[in-house]
C-alpha positions as CSV (number, residue, x, y, z in Angstrom):
1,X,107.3,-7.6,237.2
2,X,107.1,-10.7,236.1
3,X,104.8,-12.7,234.2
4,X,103.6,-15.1,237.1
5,X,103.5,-11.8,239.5
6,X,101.2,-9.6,237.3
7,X,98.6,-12.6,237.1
8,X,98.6,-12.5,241.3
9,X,98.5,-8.8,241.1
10,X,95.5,-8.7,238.7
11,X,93.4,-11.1,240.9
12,X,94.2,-8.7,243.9
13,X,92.2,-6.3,241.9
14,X,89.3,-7.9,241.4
15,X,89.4,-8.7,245.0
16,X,91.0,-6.0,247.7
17,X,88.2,-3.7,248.8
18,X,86.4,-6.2,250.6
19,X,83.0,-6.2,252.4
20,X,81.6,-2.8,252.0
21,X,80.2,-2.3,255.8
22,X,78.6,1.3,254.6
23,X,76.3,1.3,251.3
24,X,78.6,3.7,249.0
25,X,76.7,6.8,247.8
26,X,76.4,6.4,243.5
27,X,78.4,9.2,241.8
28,X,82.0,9.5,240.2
29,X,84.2,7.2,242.1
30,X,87.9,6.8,241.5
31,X,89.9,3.8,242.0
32,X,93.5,4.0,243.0
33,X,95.6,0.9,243.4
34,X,99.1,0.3,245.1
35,X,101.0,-3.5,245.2
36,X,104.1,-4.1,246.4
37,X,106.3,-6.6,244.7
38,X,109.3,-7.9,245.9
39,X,112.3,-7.0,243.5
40,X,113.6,-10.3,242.3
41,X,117.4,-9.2,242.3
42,X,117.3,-7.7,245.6
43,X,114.0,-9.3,247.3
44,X,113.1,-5.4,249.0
45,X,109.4,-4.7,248.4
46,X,108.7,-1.7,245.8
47,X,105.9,-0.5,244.8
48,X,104.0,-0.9,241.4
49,X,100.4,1.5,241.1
50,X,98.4,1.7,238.0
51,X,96.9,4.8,237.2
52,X,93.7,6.4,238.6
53,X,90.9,5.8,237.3
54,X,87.5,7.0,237.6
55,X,84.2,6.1,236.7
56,X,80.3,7.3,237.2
57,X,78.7,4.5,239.2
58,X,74.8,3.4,240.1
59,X,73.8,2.0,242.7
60,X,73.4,-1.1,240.8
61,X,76.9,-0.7,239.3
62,X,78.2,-0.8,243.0
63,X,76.1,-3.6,244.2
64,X,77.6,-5.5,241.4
65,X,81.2,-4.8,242.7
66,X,83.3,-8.0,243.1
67,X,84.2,-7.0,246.7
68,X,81.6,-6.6,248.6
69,X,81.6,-9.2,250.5
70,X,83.7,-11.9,251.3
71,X,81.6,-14.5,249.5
72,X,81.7,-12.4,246.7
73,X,85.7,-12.0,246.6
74,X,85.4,-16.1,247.1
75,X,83.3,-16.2,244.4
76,X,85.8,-13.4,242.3
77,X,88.9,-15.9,243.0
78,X,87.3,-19.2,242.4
79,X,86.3,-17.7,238.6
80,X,89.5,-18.2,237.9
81,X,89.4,-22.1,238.5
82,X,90.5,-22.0,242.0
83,X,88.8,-23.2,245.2
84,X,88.6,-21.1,247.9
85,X,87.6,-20.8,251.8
86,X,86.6,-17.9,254.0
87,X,87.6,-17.8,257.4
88,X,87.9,-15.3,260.5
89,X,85.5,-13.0,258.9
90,X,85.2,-10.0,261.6
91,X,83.2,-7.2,261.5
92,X,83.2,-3.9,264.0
93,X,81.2,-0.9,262.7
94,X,82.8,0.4,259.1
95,X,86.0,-2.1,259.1
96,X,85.5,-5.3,258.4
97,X,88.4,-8.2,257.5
98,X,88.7,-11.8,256.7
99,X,90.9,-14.7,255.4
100,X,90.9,-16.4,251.9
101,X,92.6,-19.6,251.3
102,X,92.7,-20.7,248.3
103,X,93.9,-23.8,245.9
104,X,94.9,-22.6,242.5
105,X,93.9,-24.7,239.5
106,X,97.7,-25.5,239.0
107,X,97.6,-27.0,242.8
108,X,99.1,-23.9,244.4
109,X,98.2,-22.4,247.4
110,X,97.4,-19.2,248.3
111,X,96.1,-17.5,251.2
112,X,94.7,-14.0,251.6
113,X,94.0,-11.7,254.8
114,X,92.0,-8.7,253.7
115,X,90.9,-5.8,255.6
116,X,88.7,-3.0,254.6
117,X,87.6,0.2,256.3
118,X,84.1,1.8,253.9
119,X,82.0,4.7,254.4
120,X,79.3,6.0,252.1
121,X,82.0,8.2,250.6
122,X,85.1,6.3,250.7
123,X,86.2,2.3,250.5
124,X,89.7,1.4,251.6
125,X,91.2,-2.1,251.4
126,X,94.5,-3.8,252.3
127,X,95.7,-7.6,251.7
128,X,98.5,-9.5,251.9
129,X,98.3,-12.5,249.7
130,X,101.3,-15.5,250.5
131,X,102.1,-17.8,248.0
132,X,102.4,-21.0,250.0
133,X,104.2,-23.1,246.9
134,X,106.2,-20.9,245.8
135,X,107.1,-21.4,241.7
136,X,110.4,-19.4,240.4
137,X,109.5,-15.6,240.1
138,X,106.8,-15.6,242.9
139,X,106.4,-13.7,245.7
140,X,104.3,-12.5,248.4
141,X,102.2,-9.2,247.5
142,X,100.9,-6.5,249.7
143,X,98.1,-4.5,248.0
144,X,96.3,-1.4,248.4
145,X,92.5,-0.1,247.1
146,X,91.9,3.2,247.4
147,X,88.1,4.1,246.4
148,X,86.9,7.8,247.2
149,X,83.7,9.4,245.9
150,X,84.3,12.9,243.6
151,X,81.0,14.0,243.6
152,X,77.9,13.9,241.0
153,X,78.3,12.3,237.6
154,X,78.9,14.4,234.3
155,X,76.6,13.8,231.8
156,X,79.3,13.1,229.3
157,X,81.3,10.8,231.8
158,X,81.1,7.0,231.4
């Protein structure tokens, strides 16, 4: 991965579950998350995941969650100096989806389309984000949030 790629991936993160159409249940929730890169040799997507992690979470602690909403993943993006529109926001029961554009501080633009399915117990989210100007090393990166609910926290787990 590159060092231009990893910097697109790690905004994806704080970004990819999108609007949370159930309130999530507090307990130990782990995160899982997929991207797929392209390979700059051959240009085929592969896949890059970081490891699970898991965490006890409040109710406040979710509430506070960067994507749970799509003003809120606007607002996640433009933290990083960009500035960023919503459009097409669509919601039908417990999926819910939208587009980002956005104009990087640099003057790139990108542009987002995020869909996420939640339930009390579980918060899925898929993007695509497309580079419009594309710089050397660049590419296009579909991402994946996996967020399920284990149960009750431990007392000893953070």
């Amino acid at each position: 991965m590159t060092t231009l790629q990893r910097p697109l991936v790690l905004a994806l993160l704080a970004l990819l579950v999108g609007p949370v159409a159930a309130e999530p249940v507090p307990g130990l929730w782990e995160r899982r998350f997929t991207a797929f890169l392209a390979d700059p040799v051959t240009g085929e997507p592969k896949p890059w995941a970081e490891p699970a992690q898991q965490r006890c979470m409040s109710e406040a602690d979710l509430r506070k969650l960067p994507f749970v909403s799509a003003a809120a993943s606007k607002a996640s993006y433009e933290s990083n100096g960009s500035r960023c529109t919503v459009s097409d926001e669509t919601r039908s029961g417990a999926v819910a989806s939208w587009n980002l554009q956005c104009r990087e501080k640099d003057g790139r633009k990108a542009q987002m389309r995020v869909s996420v399915e939640a339930s009390a117990e579980q918060m899925v989210s898929r993007s695509r984000l497309a580079m419009e100007d594309k710089a050397p090393g660049a590419s296009d990166v579909e991402a994946e949030v996996r967020m399920q609910r284990l149960g009750a926290c431990d007392a000893g787990k953070p």
